[in-house]
BAKEGU-274802 format. One line per 5 residues: number of its first residue (from 1); for each residue x negated, y, z negated of N, C-alpha, C. Coordinates in Angstrom, 2 decimals, decimal comma. Last residue first. Layout:
N
NUM> X Y Z X Y Z X Y Z  ...
***
This chain:
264
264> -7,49 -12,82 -11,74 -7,54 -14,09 -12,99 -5,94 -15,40 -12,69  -7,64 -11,36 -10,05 -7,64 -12,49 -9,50 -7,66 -13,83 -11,16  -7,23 -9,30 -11,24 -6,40 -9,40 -10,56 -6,62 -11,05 -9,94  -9,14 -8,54 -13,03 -8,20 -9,18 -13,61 -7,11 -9,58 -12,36  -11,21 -7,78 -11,07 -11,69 -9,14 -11,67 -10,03 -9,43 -12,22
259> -9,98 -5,44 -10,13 -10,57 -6,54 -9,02 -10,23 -8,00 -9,79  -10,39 -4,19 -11,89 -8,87 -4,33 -11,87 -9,40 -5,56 -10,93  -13,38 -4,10 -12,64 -12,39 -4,81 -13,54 -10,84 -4,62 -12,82  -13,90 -2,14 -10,65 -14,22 -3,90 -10,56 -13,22 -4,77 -11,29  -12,79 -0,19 -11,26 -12,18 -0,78 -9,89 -12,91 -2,09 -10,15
254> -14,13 0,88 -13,05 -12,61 0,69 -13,53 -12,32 -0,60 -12,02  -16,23 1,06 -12,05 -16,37 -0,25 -13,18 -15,17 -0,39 -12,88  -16,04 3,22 -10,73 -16,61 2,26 -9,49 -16,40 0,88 -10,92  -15,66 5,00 -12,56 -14,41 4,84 -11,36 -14,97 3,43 -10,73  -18,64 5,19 -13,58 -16,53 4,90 -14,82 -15,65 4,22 -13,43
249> -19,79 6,12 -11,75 -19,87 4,85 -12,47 -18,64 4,48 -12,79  -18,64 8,83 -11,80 -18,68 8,26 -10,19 -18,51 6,34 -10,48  -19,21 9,97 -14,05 -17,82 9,38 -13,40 -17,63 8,58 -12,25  -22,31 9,61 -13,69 -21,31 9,27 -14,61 -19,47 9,13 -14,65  -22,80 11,23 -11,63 -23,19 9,99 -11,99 -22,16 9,36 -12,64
244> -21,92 14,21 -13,00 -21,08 13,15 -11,23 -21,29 11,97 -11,11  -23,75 14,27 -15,38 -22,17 14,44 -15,01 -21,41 13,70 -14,32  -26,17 13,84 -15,97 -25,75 12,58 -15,26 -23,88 12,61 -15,14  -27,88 15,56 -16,95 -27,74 14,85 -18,14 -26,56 13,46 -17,22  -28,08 17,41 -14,58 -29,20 16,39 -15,42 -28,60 15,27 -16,16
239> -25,32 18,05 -14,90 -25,74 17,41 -13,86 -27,24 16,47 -14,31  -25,60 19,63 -16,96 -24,77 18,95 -16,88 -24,94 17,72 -15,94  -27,59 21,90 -15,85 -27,72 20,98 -17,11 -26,48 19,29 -17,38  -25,77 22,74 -13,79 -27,20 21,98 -13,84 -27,37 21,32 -14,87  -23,90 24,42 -15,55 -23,45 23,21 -14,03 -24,91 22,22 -14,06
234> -24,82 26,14 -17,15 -24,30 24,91 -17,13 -23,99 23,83 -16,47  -26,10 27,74 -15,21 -27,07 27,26 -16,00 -26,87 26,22 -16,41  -24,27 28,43 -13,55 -25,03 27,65 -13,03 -25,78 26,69 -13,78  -23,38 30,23 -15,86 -22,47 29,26 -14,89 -23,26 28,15 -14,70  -25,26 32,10 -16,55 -24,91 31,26 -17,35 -24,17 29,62 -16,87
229> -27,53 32,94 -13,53 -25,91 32,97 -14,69 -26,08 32,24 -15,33  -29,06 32,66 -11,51 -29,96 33,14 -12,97 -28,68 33,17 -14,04  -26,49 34,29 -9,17 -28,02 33,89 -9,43 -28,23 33,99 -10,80  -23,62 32,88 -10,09 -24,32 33,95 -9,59 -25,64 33,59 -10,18  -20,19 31,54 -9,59 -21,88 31,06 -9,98 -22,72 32,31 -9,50
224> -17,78 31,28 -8,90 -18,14 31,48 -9,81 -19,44 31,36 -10,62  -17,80 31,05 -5,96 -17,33 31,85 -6,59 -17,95 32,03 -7,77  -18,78 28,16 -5,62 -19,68 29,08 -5,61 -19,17 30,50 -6,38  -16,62 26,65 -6,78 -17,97 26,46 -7,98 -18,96 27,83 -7,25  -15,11 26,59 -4,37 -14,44 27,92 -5,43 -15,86 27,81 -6,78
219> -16,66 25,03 -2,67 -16,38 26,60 -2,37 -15,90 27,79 -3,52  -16,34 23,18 -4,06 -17,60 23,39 -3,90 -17,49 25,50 -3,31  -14,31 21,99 -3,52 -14,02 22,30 -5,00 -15,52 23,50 -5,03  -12,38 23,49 -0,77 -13,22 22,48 -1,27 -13,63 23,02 -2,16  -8,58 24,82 -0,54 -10,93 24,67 -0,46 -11,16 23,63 -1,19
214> -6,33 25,05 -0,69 -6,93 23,98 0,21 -8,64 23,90 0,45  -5,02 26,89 -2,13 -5,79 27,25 -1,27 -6,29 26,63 -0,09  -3,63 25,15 -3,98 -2,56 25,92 -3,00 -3,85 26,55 -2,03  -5,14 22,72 -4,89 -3,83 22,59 -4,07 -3,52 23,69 -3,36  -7,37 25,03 -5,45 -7,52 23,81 -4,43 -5,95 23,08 -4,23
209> -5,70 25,74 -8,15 -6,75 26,66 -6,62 -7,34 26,06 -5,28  -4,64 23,62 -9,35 -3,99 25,16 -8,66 -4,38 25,60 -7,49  -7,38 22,82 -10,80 -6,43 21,98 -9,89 -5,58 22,64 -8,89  -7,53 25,36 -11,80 -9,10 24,84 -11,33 -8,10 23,94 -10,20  -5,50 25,17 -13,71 -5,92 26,39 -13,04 -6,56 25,91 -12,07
204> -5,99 23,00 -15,47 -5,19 23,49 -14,00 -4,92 24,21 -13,53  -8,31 24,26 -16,74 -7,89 22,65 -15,78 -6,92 22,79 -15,32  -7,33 26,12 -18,02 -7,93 26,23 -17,16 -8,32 24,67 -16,11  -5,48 24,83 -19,69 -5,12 25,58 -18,60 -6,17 26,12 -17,73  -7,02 23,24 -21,06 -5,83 22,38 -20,28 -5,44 23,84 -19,07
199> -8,90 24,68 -22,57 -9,16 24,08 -22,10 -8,05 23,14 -20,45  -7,12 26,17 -24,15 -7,92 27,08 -22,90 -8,33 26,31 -21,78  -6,10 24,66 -26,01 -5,32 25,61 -25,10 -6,44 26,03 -23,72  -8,29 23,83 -27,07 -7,59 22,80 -26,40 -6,52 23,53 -25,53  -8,93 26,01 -28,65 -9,94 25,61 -27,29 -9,27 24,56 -26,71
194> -7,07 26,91 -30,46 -7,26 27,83 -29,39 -8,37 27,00 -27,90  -7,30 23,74 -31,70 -5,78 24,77 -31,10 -6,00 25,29 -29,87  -9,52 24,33 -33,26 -9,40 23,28 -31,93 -8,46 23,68 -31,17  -11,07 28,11 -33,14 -10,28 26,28 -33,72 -9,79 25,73 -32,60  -14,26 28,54 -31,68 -12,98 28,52 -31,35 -12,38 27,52 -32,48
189> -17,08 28,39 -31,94 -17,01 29,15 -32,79 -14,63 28,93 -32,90  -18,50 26,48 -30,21 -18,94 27,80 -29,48 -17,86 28,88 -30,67  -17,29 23,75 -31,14 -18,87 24,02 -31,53 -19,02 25,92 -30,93  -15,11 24,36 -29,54 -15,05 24,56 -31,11 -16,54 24,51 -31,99  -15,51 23,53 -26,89 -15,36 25,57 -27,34 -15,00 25,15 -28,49
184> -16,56 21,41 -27,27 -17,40 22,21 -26,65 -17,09 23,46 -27,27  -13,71 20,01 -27,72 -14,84 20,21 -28,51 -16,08 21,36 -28,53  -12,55 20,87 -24,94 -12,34 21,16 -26,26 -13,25 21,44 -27,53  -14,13 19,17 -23,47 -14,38 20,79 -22,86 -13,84 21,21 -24,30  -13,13 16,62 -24,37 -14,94 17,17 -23,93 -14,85 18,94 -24,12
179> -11,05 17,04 -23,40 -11,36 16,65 -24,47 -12,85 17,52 -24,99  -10,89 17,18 -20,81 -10,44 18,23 -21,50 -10,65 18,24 -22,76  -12,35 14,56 -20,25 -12,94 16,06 -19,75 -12,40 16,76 -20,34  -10,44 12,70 -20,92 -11,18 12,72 -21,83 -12,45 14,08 -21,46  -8,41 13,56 -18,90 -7,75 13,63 -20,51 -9,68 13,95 -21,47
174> -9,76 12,12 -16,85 -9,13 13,75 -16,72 -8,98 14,42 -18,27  -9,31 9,77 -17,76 -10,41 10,33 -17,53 -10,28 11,87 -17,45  -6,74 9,19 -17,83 -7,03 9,10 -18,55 -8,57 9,64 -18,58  -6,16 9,60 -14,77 -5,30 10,53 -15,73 -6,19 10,66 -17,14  -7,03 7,43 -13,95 -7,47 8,93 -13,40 -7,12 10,19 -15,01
169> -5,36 5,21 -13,56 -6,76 5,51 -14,60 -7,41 7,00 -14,86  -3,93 6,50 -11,71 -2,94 6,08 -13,38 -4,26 5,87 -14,06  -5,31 7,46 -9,65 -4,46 8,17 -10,38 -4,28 7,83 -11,65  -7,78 6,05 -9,39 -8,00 7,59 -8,87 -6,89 8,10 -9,76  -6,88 3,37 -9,78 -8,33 3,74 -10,54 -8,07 5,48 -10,74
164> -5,00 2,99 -8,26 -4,67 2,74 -9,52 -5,62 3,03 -10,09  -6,81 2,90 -6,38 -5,27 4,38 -5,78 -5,20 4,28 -7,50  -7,24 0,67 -5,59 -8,23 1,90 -5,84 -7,87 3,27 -6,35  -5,12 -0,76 -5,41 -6,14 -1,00 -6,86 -6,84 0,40 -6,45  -4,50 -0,21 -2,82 -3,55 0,26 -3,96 -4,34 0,08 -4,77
159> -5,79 -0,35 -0,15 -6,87 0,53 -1,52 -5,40 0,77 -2,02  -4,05 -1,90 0,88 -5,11 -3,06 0,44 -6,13 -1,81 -0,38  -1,79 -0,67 1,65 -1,38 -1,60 0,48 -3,09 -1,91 0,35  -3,11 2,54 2,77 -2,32 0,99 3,16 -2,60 0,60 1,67  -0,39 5,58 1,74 -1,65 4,89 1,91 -1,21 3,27 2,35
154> 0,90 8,29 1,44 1,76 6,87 2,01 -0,16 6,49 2,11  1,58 10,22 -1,56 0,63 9,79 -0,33 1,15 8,33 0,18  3,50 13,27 -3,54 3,35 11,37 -3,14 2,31 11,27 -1,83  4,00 14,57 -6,64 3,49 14,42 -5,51 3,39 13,28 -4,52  7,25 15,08 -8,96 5,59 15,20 -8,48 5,26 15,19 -6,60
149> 9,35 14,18 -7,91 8,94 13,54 -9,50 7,41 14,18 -9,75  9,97 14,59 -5,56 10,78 15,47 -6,45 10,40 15,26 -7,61  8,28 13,02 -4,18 7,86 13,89 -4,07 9,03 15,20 -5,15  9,73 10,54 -4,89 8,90 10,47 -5,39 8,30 11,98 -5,41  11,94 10,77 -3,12 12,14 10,63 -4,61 11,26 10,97 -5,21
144> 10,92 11,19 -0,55 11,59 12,29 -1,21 11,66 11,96 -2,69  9,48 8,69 -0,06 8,61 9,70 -0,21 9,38 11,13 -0,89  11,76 6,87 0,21 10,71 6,69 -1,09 9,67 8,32 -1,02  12,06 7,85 2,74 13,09 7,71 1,31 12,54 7,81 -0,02  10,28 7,66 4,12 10,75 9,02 3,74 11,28 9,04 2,52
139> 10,31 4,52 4,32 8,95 5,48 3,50 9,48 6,88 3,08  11,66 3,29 6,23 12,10 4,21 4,86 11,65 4,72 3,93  10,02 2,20 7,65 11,04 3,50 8,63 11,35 3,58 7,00  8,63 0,12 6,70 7,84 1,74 6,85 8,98 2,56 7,34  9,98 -2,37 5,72 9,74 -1,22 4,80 9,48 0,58 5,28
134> 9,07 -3,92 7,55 10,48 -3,52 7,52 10,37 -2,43 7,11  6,36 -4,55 7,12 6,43 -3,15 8,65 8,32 -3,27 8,07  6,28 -2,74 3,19 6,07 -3,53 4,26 6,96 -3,40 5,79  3,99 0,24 2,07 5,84 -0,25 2,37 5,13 -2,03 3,54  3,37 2,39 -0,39 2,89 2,12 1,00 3,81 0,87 1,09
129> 2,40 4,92 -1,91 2,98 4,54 -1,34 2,53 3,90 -0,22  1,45 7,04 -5,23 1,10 6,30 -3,96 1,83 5,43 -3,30  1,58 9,77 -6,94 2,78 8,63 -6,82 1,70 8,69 -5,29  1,16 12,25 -9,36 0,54 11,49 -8,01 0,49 9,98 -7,75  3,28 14,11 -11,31 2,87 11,85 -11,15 2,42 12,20 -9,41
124> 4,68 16,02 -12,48 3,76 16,10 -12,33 2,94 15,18 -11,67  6,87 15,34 -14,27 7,46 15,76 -13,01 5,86 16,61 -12,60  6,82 14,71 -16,47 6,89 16,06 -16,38 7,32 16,46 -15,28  6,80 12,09 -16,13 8,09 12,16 -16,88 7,13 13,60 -17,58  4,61 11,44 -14,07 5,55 11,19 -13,99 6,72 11,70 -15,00
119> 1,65 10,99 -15,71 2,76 12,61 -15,51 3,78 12,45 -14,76  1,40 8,16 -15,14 1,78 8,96 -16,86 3,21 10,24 -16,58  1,89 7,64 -12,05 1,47 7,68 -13,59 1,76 8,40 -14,72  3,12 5,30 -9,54 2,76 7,07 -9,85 1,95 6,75 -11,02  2,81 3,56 -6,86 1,98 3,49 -8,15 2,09 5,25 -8,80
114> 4,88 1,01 -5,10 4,73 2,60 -4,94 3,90 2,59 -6,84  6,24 -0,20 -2,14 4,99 -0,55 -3,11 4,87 0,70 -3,84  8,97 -1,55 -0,54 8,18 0,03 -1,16 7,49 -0,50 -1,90  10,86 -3,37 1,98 10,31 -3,58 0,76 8,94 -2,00 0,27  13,80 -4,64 3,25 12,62 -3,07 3,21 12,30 -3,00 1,98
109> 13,28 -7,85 4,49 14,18 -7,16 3,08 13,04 -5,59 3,06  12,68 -9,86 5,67 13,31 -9,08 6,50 14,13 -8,06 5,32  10,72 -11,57 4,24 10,09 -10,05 5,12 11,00 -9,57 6,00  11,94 -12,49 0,93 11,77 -12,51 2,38 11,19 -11,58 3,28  11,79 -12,31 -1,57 13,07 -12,16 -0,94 12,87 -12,09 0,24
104> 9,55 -14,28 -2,13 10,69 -14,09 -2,99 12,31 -14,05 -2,31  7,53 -13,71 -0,72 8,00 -14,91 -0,80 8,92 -14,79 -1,62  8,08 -10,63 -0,86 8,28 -11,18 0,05 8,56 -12,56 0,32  6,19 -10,43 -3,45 7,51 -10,26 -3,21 8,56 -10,83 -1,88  3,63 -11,29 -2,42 4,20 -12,07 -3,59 5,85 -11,66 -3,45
99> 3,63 -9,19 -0,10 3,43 -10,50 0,21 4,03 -11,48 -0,89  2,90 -6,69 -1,94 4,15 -7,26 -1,28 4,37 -8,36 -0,55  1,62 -7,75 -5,49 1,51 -7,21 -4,06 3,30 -7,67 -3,26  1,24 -5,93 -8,42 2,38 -7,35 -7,43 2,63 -7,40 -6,03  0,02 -3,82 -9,66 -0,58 -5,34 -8,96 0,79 -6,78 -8,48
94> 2,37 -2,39 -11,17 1,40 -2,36 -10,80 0,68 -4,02 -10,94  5,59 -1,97 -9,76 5,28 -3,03 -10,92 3,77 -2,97 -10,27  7,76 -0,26 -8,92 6,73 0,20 -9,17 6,16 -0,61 -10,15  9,28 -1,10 -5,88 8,20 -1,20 -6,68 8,07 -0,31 -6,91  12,34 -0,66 -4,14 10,99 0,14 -4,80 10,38 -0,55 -5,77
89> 14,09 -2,08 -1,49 13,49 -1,98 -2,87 12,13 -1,52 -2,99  17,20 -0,93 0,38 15,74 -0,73 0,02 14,94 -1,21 -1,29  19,94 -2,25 1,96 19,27 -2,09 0,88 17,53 -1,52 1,10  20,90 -2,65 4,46 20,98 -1,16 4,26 20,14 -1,02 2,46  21,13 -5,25 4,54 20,44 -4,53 5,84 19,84 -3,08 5,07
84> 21,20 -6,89 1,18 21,30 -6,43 2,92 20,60 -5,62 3,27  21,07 -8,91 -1,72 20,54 -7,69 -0,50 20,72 -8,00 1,02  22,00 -10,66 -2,93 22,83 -9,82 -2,90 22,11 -8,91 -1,34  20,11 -12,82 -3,12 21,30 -12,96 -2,49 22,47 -12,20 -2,12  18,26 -11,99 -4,80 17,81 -11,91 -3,79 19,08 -12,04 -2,56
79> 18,82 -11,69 -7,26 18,88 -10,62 -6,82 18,93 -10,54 -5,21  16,95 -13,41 -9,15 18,60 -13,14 -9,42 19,46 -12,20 -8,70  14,40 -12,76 -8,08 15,48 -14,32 -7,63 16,69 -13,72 -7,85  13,77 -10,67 -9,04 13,92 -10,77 -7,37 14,71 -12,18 -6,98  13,45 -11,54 -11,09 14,40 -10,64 -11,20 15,05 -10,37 -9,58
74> 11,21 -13,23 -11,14 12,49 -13,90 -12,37 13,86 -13,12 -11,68  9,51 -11,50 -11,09 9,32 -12,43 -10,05 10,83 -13,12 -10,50  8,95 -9,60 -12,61 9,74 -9,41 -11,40 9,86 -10,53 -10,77  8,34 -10,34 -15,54 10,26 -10,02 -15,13 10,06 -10,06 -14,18  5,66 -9,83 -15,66 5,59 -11,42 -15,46 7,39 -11,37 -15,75
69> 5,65 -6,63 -14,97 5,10 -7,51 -14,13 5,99 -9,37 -14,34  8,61 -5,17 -16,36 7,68 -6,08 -16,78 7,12 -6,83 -15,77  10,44 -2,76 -14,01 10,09 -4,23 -15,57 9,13 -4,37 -15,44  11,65 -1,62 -12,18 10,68 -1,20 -13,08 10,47 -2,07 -14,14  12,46 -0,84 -9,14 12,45 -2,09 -10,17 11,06 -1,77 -10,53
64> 15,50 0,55 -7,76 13,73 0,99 -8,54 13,82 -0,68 -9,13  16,98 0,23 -4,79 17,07 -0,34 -5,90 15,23 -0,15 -6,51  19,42 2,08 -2,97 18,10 2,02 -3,22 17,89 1,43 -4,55  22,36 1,80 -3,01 21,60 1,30 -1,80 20,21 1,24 -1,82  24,15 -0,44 -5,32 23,53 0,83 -4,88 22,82 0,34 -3,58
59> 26,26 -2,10 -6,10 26,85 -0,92 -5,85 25,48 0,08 -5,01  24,41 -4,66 -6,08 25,93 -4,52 -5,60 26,51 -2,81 -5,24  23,18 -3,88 -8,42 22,62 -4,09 -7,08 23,68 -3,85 -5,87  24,52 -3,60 -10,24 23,81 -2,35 -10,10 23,52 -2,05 -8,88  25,58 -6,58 -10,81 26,40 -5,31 -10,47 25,75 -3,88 -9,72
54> 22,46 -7,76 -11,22 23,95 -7,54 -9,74 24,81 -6,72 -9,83  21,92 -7,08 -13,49 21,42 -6,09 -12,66 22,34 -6,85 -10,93  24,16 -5,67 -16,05 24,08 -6,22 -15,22 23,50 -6,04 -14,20  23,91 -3,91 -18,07 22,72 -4,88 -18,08 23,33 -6,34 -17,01  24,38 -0,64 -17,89 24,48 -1,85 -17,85 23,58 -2,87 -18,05
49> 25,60 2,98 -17,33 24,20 1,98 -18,07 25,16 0,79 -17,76  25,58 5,44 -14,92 26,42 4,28 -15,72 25,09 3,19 -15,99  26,26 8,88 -14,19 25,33 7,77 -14,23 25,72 6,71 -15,27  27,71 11,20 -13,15 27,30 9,90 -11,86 26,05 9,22 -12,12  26,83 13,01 -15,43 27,62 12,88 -14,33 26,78 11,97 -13,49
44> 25,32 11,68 -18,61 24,98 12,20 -17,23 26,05 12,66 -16,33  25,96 9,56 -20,81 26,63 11,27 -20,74 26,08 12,36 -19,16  24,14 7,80 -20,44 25,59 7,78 -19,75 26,75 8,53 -19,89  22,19 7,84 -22,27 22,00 8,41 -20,64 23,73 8,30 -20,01  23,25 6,63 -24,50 23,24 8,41 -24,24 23,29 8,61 -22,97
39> 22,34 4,09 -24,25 23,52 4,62 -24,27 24,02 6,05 -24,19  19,95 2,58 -24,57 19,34 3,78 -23,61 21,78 4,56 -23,43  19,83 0,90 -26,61 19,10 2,23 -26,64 19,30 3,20 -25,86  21,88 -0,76 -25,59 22,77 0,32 -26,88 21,15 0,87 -26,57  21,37 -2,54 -23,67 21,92 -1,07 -23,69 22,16 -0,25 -24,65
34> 19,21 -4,69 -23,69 19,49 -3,79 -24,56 19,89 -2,40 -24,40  18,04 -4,87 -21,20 18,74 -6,28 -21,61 19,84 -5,24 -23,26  19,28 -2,85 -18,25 18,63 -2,59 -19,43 19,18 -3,76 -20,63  19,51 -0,22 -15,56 20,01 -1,69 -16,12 18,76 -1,55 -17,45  21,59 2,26 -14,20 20,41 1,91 -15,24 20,73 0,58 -15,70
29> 22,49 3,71 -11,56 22,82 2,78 -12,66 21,72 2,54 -12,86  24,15 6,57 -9,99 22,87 6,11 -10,53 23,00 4,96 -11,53  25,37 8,30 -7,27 25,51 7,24 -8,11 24,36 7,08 -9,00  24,18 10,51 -5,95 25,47 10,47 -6,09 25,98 9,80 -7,06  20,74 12,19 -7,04 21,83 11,05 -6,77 23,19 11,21 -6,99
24> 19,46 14,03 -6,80 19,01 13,50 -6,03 19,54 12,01 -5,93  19,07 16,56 -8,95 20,63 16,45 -8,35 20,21 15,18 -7,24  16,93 16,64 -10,12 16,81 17,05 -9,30 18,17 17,01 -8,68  17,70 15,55 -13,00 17,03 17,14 -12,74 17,51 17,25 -11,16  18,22 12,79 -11,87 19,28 13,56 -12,49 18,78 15,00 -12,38
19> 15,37 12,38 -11,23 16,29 12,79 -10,18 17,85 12,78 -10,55  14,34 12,61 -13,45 13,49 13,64 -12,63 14,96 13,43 -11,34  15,00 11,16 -15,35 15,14 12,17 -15,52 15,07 12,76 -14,34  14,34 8,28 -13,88 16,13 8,65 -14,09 16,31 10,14 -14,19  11,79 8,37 -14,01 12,31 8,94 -13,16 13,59 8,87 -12,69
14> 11,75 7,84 -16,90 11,11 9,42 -16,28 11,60 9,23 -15,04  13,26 5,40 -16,76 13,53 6,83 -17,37 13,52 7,51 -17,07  11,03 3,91 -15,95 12,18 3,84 -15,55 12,98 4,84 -16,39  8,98 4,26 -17,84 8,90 4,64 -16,97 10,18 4,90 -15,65  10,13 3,36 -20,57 9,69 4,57 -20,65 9,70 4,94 -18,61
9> 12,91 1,38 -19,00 11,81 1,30 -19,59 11,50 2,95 -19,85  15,30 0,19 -17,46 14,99 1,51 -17,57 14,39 1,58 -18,92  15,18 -2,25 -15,30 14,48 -2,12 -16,19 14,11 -0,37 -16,52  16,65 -0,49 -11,74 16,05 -2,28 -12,82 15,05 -2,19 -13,56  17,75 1,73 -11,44 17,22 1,61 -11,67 16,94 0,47 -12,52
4> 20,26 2,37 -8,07 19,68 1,55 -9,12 18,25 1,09 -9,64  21,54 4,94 -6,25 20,23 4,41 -6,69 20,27 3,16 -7,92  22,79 6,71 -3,86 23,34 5,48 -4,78 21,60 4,80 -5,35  22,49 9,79 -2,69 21,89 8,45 -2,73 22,46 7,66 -3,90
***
């Protein structure tokens, strides 16, 4: 694949890394207003920095565009005259719907909506997808890149804000449970070290057992619960005090507020 990445940012990076790792390009160009930072990457085989993003465009067949929300609209102009039949463009500019793009470069251009997060640049990123009707015969496309960077789901464009609550907000909630659970085993006698270790791996441990098993979370909480246990003892208490409540809230605010800024 001939790929060009527009705006190789922190995020435009991670997934320069992930498909240099993955051998998942023939070609690869990185655009960038300031090449001298990203000048190393061009010790790669079959990868060339620039800050021309026509040239980039010009040579590749799948184009990432990773800038700055209030760059894409600026960037799809300078751009729009180059694309053909055989081009694809990837979003990943969170809240720019494809309709805004589209008045740009038109609805006969295969256009990718796509939202990973953070864990993207471990190669870990539950990456969401969803394409306009040009767009859908090349969903695969977008679905191999993305699925070599991590994980990917083709969803419709209208729960992408929700998708942005579950994953790229997600993450950060996830973060503040391990947190939680940290502290916890340093009040129970642990230094932080040893309980922040225990803590992350058994979180994905827990994540592990439901990807590769496919149970419900409820099936593996019985496993580990026995009459009058300690387990349970915690699970309940927890629950009093408004556990599931309580995230359930966080997720249902996060989604108002993307709601509310989206229409600002």
């Amino acid at each position: 694949m001939k790929i060009a990445i527009l705006g190789a940012g922190n995020l435009g990076l991670s997934i320069a890394r992930g498909l240099i790792t993955n051998n998942s390009i023939t070609k690869l160009y990185l655009t960038r207003r300031n090449v001298e930072s990203i000048a190393t990457w061009s010790e790669y085989a079959n990868t060339q920095i620039t800050d021309d993003n026509k040239k980039a465009v010009q040579e590749s067949d799948i184009i990432i565009l990773a800038v700055q929300p209030r760059q894409l609209g600026d960037l799809l102009s300078e751009i729009k005259e180059l694309l053909h039949d055989n081009h694809v463009l990837i979003s990943t500019i969170t809240g720019y719907s494809i309709a805004k793009m589209e008045e740009v470069v038109g609805k006969d251009v295969h256009i990718i909506r796509s939202m990973p997060n953070t864990a993207i640049s471990v190669g870990k990123s539950m990456t969401c997808l969803c394409a306009n009707e040009m767009g859908k015969d090349r969903l695969p496309v977008a679905e191999a890149i993305f699925n070599g960077l991590g994980t990917s789901i083709i969803i419709e464009e209208e729960h992408m804000r929700a998708a942005t609550v579950i994953c790229a907000s997600g993450i950060a909630f996830w973060m503040r449970l391990i947190r939680a659970t940290t502290q916890g085993g340093v009040q129970l006698g642990f230094d932080a070290e040893e309980a922040m270790k225990m803590s992350m791996y058994t979180a994905m441990g827990a994540a592990s057992l439901l990807i590769e098993t496919g149970a419900h979370p409820e099936e593996e909480i019985d496993k580990v619960t026995t009459p009058k246990g300690c387990t349970i003892e915690g699970l309940n208490e927890m629950e009093h005090q408004g556990l599931s409540s309580s995230l359930i809230q966080g997720i249902v605010a996060s989604f108002n507020k993307i709601n509310e800024i989206a229409q600002d």
